[in-house]
C-alpha positions in Angstrom: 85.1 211.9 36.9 88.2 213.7 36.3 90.8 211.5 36.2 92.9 213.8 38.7 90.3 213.7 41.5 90.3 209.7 41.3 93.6 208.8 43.4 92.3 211.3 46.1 88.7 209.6 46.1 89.9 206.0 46.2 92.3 207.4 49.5 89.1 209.1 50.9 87.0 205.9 50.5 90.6 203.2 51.7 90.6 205.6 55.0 86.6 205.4 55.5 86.2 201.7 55.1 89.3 201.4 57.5 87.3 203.2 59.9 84.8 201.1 59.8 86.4 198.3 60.1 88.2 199.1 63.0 85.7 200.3 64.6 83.6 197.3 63.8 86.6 195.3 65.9 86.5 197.2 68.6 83.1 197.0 69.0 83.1 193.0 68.7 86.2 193.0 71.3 84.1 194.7 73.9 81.1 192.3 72.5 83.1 189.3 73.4 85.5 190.5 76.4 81.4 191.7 77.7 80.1 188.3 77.1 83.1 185.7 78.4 85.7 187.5 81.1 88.2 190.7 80.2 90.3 188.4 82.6 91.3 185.3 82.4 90.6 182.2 85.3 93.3 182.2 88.3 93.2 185.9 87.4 95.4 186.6 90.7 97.0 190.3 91.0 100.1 191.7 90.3 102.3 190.7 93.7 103.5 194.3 94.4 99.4 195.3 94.0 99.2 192.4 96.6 102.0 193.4 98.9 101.3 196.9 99.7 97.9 196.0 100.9 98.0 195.6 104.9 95.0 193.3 106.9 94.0 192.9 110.4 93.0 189.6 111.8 89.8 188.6 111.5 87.2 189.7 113.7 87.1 187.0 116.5 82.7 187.0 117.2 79.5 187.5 115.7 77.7 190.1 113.5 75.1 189.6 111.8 75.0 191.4 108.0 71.9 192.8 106.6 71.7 192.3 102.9 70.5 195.3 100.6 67.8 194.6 98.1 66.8 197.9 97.5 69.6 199.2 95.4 68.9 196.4 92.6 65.9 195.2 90.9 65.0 192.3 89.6 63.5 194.1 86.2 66.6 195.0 84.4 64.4 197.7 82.6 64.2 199.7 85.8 65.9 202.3 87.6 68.7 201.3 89.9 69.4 203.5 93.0 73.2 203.1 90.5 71.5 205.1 87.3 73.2 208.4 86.5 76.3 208.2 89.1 79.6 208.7 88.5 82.9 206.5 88.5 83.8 208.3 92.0 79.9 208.5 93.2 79.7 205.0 92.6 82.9 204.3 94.8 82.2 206.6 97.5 78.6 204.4 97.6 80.9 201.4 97.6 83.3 202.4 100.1 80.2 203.2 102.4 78.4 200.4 102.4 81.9 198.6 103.4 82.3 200.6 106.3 79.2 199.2 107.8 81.3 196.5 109.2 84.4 197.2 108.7 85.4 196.2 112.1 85.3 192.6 110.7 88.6 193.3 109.1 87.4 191.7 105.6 88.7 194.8 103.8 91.9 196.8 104.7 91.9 199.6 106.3 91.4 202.6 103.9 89.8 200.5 100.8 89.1 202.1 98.1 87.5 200.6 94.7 89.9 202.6 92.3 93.1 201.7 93.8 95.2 198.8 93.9 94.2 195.1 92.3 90.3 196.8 93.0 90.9 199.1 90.3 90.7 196.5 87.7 87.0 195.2 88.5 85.6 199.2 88.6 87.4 201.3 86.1 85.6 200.4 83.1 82.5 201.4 84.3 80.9 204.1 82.1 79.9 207.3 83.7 76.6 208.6 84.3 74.8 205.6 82.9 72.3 203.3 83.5 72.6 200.0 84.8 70.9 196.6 84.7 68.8 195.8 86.9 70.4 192.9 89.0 74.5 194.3 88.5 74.1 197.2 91.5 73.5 194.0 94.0 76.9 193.2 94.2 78.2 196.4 94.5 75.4 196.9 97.2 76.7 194.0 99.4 80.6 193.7 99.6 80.0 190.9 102.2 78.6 188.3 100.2 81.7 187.8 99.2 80.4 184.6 96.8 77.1 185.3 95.2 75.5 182.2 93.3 73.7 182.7 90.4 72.5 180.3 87.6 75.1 179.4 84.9 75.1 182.1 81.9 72.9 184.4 84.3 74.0 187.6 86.4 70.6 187.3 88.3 72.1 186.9 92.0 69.8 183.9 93.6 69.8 185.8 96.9 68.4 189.2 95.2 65.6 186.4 93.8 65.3 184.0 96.6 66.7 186.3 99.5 66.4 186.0 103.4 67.1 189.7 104.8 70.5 189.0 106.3 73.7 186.6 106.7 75.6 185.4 109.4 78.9 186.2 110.4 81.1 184.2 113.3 85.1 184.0 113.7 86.2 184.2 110.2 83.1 182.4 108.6 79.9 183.5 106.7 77.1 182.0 106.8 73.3 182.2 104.1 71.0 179.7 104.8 68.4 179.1 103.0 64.6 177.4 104.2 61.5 176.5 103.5 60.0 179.1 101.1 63.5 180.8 100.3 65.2 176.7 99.5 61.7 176.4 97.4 62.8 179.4 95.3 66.1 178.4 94.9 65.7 174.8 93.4 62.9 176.2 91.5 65.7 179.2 90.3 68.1 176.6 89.7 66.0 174.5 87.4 63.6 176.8 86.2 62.9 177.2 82.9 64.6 180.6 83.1 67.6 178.6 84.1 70.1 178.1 81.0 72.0 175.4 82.0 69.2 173.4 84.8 71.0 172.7 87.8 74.0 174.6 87.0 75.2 177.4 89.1 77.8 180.1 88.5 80.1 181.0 91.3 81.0 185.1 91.6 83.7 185.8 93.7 83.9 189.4 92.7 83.3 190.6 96.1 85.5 188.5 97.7 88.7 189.7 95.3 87.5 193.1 95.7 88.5 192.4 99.5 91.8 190.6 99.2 90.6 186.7 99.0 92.2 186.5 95.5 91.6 182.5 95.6 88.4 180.1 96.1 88.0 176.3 96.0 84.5 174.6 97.0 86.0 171.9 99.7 84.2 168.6 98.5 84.7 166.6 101.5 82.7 169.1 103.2 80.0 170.1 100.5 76.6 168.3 99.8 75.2 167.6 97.4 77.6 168.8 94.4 78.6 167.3 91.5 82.6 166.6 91.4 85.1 168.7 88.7 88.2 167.4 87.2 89.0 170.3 84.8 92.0 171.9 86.4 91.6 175.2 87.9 87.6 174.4 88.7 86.3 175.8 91.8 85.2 172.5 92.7 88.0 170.7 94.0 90.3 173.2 92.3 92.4 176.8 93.2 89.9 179.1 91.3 90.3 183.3 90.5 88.3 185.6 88.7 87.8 189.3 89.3 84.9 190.1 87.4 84.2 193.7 86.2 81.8 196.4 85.3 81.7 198.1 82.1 78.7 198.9 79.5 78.2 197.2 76.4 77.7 199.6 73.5 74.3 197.9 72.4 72.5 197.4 75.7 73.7 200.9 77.0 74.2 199.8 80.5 77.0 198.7 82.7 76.3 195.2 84.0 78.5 192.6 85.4 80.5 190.1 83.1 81.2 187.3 85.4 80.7 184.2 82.8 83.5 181.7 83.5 83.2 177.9 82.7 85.6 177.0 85.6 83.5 179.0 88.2 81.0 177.1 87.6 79.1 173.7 89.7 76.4 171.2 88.9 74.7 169.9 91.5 73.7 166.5 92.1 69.3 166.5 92.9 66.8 168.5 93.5 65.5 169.6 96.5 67.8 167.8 98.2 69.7 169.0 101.2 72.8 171.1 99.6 76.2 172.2 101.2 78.1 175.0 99.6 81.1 175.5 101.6 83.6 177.3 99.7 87.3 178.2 101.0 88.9 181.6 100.7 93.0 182.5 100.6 94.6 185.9 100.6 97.6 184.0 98.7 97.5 181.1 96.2 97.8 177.8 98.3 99.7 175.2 97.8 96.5 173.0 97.1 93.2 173.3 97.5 93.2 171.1 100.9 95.1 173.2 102.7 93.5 175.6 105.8 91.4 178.5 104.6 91.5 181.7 105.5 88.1 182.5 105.9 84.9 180.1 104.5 82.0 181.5 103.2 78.9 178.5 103.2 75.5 178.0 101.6 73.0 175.5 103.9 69.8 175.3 101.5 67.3 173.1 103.5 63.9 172.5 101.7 
């Protein structure tokens, strides 16, 4: 080679293996931030994103919520009633499915997914893709504000092991789970599908998207639950996460990354009469026994 083409080869190769390697980052970045949470735990928002953000008091009856199992699938090879939309279709699907009851007051008044602390949990969705199968349930159903799943798993329980509706009543919601449907959730929970047997994974994506930035499982009131002492657990503990959507670049679909350690509870038996009762705040508490602003509880009879 001609000893004056040599410096510009070596530059060409220097600036092709710096591409690669930056992209290789990136792409791990997005592998791990996909895996574990973008945000951090007590993930609360910004207070002026908080502030501007105006709620009526909870509705003061009943209502009973139909929950949608039609938009999800439990195959996360097949098409989702999400596949192909974009970042403003998928809102405008969002925004209608809270209007349904939006005379409970859960959401404010002229929500929208892409604004505010909201923003943060939808904006990295990619556009016009696919989707796994089980992620459109919790876009589907903005009031189950707390969706259980099994540790390490974005498989919601009640898209598996689901009764057709949930109860609402002055500031409290209510899933209860029997006979066949408490069978399918113990076997869920323990399965061998299961990654961590009796472990269950607490998503409260639905409940920041609506303004309850804060959740702690009261565990005077709760049955059957295993007690945490790592600070910031949701049991016993003040808890946030947002969650979000995005893709990852291998799998090709946006999905849910709502992994988080803290989030997490064990619970004590099997098929044993179990109490969920987790307590919601609009603003961080002073502890985690003070007065909630709205519950949302799990009764699981077998």
């Amino acid at each position: 080679m001609n000893k004056r083409f040599r410096p510009v080869v070596l530059f060409l190769i220097l600036i092709g293996l710096a591409v690669f390697f930056t992209t290789e980052v990136k792409y791990t970045f997005k592998l791990i931030s996909s895996k574990f949470l973008k945000q951090p735990s007590d993930d609360q928002p910004p207070q002026e994103l908080a502030s501007t953000v105006r709620y009526e008091q909870l509705y003061q009856g009943a209502e009973i919520i139909a929950i949608d199992t039609a938009t999800a699938t439990e195959d996360n090879d097949a098409p989702t009633a999400l596949d192909g939309m974009d970042l403003q279709e998928i809102a405008d699907f969002r925004i209608a499915k809270v209007a349904q009851y939006e005379s409970l007051n859960i959401f404010p008044a002229g929500f929208n997914p892409l604004q505010g602390s909201s923003a943060r949990i939808y904006t990295s969705i990619a556009p016009g893709a696919k989707w796994n199968g089980t992620a459109p349930f919790y876009i589907a159903n903005p009031y189950c504000l707390i969706i259980l799943s099994c540790a390490r798993s974005v498989m919601p329980i009640n898209l598996h092991c689901h009764d057709s509706e949930i109860n609402y009543s002055d500031g409290r919601i209510e899933e209860m789970l029997k006979g066949e449907s408490a069978r399918c959730f113990f076997d869920m929970a323990y399965g061998e599908a299961a990654p961590l047997p009796g472990t269950l994974q607490v998503v409260m994506v639905n409940a920041y998207d609506s303004g309850y930035y804060f959740a702690s499982i009261d565990t005077l009131q709760s049955q059957n639950i295993k007690l945490d002492t790592k600070p910031g657990s949701i049991v016993g503990g003040i808890f946030s996460q947002s969650s979000y959507y995005n893709m990852l670049p291998k799998q090709g679909k946006n999905n849910i990354s709502p992994e988080d350690p803290k989030g997490w509870i064990s619970l004590l038996q099997r098929d044993a009469p179990t109490k969920i009762i987790v307590k919601l705040w609009r603003v961080r508490p002073q502890s985690a026994a003070d007065r909630a602003d709205m519950q949302y509880l799990f009764l699981i009879e077998h």
